[in-house]
N, C-alpha and C positions, 0 to 999 in steps of 0.2 A: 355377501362380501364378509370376509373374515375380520371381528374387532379388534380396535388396535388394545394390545397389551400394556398394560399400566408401565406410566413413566420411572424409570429408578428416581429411587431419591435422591443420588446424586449427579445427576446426569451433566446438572449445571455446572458442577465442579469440573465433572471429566474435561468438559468441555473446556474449562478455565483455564484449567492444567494446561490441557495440551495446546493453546490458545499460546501459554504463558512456552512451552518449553518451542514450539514451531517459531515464536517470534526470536527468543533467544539466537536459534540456529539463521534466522535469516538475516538478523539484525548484524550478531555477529560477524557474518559473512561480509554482508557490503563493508560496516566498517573496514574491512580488512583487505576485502577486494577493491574498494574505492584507492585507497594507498597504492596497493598492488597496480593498478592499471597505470597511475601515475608514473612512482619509480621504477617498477618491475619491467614494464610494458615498454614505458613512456609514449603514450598517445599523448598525443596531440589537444588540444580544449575544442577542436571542431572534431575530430574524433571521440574525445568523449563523449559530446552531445548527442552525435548522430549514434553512437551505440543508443540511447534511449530512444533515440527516433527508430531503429532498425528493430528494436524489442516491442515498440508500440504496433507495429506492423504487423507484427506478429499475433500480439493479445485480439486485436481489431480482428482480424481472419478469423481466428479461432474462436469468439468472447462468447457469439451470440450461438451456434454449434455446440459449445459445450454448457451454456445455461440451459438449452432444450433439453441437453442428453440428463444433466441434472435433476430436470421439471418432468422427463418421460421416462428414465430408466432408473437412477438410482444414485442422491446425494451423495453417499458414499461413498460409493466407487468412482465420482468424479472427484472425491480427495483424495483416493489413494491417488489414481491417473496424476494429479497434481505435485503429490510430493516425490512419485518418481520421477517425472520428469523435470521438476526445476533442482531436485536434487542433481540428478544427470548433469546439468547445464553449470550448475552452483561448483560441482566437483572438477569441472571438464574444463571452467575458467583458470584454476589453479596449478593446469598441467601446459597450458601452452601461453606464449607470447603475443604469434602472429596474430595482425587487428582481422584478417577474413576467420580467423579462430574464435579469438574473443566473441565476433560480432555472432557468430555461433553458438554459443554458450549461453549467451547474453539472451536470446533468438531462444532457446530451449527454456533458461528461465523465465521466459514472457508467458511460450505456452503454458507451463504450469501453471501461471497465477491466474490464466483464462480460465481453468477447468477447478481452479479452487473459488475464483471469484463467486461470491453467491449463493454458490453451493453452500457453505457452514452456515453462512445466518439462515438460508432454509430450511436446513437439516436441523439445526438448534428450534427455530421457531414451531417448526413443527412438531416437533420431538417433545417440547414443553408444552405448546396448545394451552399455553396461558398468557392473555396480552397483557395482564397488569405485571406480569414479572419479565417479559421480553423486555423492553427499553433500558431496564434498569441490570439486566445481564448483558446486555449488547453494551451501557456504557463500562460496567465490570470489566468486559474483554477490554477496553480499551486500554483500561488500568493494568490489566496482569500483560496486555501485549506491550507495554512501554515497563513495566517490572522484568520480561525475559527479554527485553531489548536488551537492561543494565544488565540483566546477569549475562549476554550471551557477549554484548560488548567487552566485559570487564575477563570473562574465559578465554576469548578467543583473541583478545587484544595481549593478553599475559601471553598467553600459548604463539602468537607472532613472533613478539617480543624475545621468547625464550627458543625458538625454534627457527623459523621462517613464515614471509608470509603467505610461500603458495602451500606449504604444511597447514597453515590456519586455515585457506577457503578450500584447500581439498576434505578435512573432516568435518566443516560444516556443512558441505555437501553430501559425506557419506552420513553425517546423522541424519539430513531433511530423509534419506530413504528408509533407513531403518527405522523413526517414526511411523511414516506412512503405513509398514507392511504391522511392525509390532503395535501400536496405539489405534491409527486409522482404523484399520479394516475391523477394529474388534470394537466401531462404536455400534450399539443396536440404532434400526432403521424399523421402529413399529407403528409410525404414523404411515408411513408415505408407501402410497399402491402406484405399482410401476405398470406402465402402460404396456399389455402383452398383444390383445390384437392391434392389428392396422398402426403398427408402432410408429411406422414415418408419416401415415397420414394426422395420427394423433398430436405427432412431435409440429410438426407444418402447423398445424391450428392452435397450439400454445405458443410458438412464434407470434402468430398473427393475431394472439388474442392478449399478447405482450404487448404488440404493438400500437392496440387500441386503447389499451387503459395505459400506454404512455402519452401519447397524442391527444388523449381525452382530459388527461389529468392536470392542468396547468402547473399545478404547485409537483408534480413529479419533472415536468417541462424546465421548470425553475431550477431545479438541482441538477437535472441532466448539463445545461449552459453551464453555470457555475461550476462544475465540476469538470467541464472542458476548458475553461479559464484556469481554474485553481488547478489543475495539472499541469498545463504547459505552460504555467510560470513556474513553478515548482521543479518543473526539469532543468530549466537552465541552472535555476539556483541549487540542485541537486547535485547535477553533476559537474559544474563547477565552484562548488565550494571549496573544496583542497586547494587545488589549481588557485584561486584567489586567496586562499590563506596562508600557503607556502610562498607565495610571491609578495605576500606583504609582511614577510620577515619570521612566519611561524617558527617556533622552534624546531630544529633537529635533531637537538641531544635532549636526553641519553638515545631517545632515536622516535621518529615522527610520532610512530604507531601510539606512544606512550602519551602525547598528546592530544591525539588526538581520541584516545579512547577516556583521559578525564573528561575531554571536552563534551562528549556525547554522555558520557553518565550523567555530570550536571547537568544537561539540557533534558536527560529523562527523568530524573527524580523532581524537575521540576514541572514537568508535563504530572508525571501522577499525580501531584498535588493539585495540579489546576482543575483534573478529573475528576477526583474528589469532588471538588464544589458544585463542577457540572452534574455530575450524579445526583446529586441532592436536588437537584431544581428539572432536572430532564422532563418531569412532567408536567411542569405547569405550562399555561395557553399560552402560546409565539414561542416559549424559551427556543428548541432549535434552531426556527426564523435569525433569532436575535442573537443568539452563541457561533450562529454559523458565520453573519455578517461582520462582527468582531470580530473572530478570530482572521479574518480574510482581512481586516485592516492593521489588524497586530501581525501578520506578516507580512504584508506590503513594507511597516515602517523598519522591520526588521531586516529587510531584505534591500531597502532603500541606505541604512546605514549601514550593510555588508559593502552594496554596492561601488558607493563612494568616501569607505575607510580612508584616513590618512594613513595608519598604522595599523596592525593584525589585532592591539589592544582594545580598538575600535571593530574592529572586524568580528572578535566574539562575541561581544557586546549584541550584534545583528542578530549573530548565529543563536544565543541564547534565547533571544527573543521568539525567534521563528523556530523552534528547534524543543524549546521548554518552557514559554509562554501560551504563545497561540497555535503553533502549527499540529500539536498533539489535539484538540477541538475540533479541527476543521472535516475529518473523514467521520470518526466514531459518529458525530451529529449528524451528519450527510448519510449515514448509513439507518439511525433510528429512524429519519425526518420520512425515505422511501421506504422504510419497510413497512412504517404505519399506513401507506399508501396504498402498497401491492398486496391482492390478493393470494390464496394460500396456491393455486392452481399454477398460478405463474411469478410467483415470488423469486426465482433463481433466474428465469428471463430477465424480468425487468431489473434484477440486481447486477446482472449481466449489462444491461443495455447501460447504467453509468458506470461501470466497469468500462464499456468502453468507450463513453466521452473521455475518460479519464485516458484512455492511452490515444486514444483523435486529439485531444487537446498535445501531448507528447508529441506527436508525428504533426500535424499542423505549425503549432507555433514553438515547440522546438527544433526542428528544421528550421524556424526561422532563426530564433536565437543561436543554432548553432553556426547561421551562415553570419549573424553579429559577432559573436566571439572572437569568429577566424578571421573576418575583415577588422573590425576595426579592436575590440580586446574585452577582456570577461567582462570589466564595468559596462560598458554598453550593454552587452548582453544580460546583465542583473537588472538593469535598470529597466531592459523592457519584462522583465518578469515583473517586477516592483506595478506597471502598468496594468497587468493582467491581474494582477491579486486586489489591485484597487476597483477594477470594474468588476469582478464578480460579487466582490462586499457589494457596490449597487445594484445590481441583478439581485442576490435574494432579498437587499432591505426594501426593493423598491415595486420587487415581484413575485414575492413570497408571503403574502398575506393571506 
C-alpha cells in the first residue's frame, strides 16, 4: 500500500479559510433569503416551516448514502458534489416565487448539505492524523464559520440593500459553486485509500459497521437524541423568527434587510467571543458534557423570551441570546464530543448518522410546530421549541457522563 505523503504545513489554514469564506456565502444567503421568502414570496409561517420539513426529507434520504460514498470512495469529491448542488438550489431560490419552486430549491439545498455533512471533519481529521490538535481546530472552524457569517452577512445584506434581494441569493449561490470547483477540488486527499475492489460490498459493511459503534456507544447514543431535540426546536425558532419580529413592530425603514443584517452581526461577534472561551477549556474532562448542556438552556431561555415578547425590544433581547450567547456552542461541541468517539474507518458515517437526527428532529417535530403556528400562531409554536431545548439540556446532563 502506497504511504501517505507528508501533511502541508498549512493545511489547517486552508481548511480555515475556506471554512471562513463557505460560511460567509451560505450565511449570507439565508440572511437574505429568509427576508426574501417573507416579502418577496410571501409564504405563509406554515409554509415556512414545512419548507424545513421538506428539506429535512431530503437530507434524511440522502445523509446516510452520501457518508458511505465519503467513507468508500472519496471525501473530496463529496464536497465538491455538495457545493454544486446547494449552490444550484441556493441560486435557483432567487429566480422564482412559486412555493412548489421554493420547496425545490430549498430540497437541492438539503441535498448538498447531505454529501457535505461529515465529509470535511473526516477529510480534515484525517488529513491532520493528529488528535491533540483536531478538537482545537474543529473549535477554530467554529470561530472563522461565525467570523464569514459576519463578513457574508454584512456583503450580501449591503449588496440587497443596494441592488435587490433576489440579486443577493442568486450570487451567493453562484459563489457556493465556483468555490466548490476553484478551492474544493484542489484540497490534497493523501491519507484516505478509496475502496476499489467490491466497492458496494465494502460501502454495505461501513454502513453496518457505523451502525454498531453507534448502538454500542451510549455517549454517541446521547448526542444522536439530543441533536434530534436541539434541531427541531431550533426549526420553529429558525424559520420563524422574521415572521415573529416583523409582527411585533420591527423596523422597516430605511428598509428590513438593514436591520436585520445589524442584528445577526451582533449576535455573531458575540458568538466568537463566547468560542474563544470554549476553545480554551475544550479539553478538559466533561467540558463538552457540560458546554453542551448550557448552551441548550441559554437557548431555551432565549427562545422562551422570543416567544412571549411584549414588544420586538424584547424580542432581540431572545434573539441575541440564542443567536450570540449560547446557540453558536451547541453544534461546534456536539461535533468534537462525536468525533472523539468515531473511529477513523467510519468517521463520515457516524458523522453522517447525527446529521441526520438533526434533519429527523426538523421533519418530526417541525411538522409539528408547523401545524402550531398555522392553528393556533408563532408564540405557540416558539414555545414548544423553548420545550424541546429544555429536554435535550437533561438528556446530555443526565446522559452523558
Amino acid at each position: 500500500m502506497r504511504a501517505p505523503s507528508p501533511v502541508p504545513v498549512d493545511l489547517a489554514r486552508r481548511f480555515l479559510r475556506w471554512t471562513f469564506f463557505r460560511a460567509a456565502l451560505a450565511r449570507g444567503w439565508w440572511l437574505v433569503t429568509a427576508v426574501y421568502l417573507v416579502l418577496v414570496a410571501e409564504l405563509t409561517p406554515f409554509q415556512l416551516v414545512f419548507v424545513g420539513t421538506a428539506q429535512g426529507i431530503t437530507v434524511v434520504l440522502a445523509e446516510v448514502p452520501a457518508g458511505v460514498l465519503a467513507d468508500a470512495v472519496s471525501r473530496r469529491l463529496a464536497l465538491v458534489v455538495a457545493h454544486l448542488t446547494s449552490g444550484t438550489g441556493m441560486l435557483l431560490t432567487g429566480l422564482v416565487t412559486d412555493y412548489p419552486l421554493i420547496l425545490l430549491s430549498q430540497c437541492l439545498w438539503g441535498l448538498g448539505w447531505a454529501f457535505s455533512s461529515g465529509a470535511d471533519i473526516a477529510w480534515i481529521t484525517d488529513e491532520l492524523d493528529d488528535s491533540s490538535r483536531i478538537d482545537r481546530v474543529l473549535t477554530a472552524r467554529a470561530r472563522w464559520d461565525l467570523a464569514g457569517a459576519a463578513a457574508g452577512t454584512l456583503a450580501f445584506g449591503a449588496m440587497a440593500w443596494a441592488t435587490s434581494l433576489a440579486t443577493a441569493v442568486v450570487a451567493a449561490g453562484a459563489g457556493m459553486i465556483v468555490l466548490g470547483f476553484a478551492v474544493v477540488a484542489r484540497f490534497p486527499e493523501t491519507r484516505f485509500v478509496p475502496v476499489v475492489a467490491n466497492r458496494w460490498r465494502h460501502a454495505s459493511g461501513i454502513f453496518r459497521a457505523g451502525v454498531r459503534l453507534a448502538r454500542g456507544d451510549r455517549v454517541i447514543l446521547v448526542i444522536i437524541v439530543a441533536t434530534l431535540l436541539v434541531n427541531g426546536g431550533h426549526e420553529g425558532y429558525g424559520r420563524l423568527l422574521e415572521n415573529r419580529l416583523l409582527g411585533l413592530g420591527f423596523p422597516r425603514e430605511p428598509d428590513p434587510i438593514v436591520w436585520f443584517t445589524v442584528l445577526s452581526l451582533t449576535g455573531l461577534a458575540a458568538g466568537i467571543a463566547v468560542l474563544w472561551v470554549v476553545e480554551a477549556r475544550i479539553l478538559g474532562a466533561g467540558m463538552a458534557r457540560r458546554a453542551y448542556a448550557a448552551a441548550c438552556v441559554g437557548v431555551a431561555l432565549g427562545m422562551l423570551v422570543l416567544a412571549h415578547a411584549p414588544s420586538a425590544a424584547w424580542a432581540v433581547a431572545g434573539v441575541f441570546a440564542v443567536n450570540g450567547i449560547a446557540g453558536p456552542v451547541i453544534r461546534p461541541v456536539g461535533d468534537i464530543w462525536l468525533n472523539r468517539r468515531a473511529t477513523s474507518d467510519v468517521r463520515a458515517t457516524v458523522h453522517s448518522f447525527s446529521s441526520q437526527a438533526e434533519n429527523l428532529g426538523e421533519i418530526i417535530f417541525g411538522f409539528g410546530l408547523a401545524l402550531l403556528a398555522g392553528a393556533w400562531s408563532p408564540t405557540a409554536a416558539l414555545t414548544g421549541s423553548v420545550v424541546l431545548m429544555a429536554v435535550a439540556g437533561v438528556v446530555v446532563s443526565r446522559g452523558g457522563r
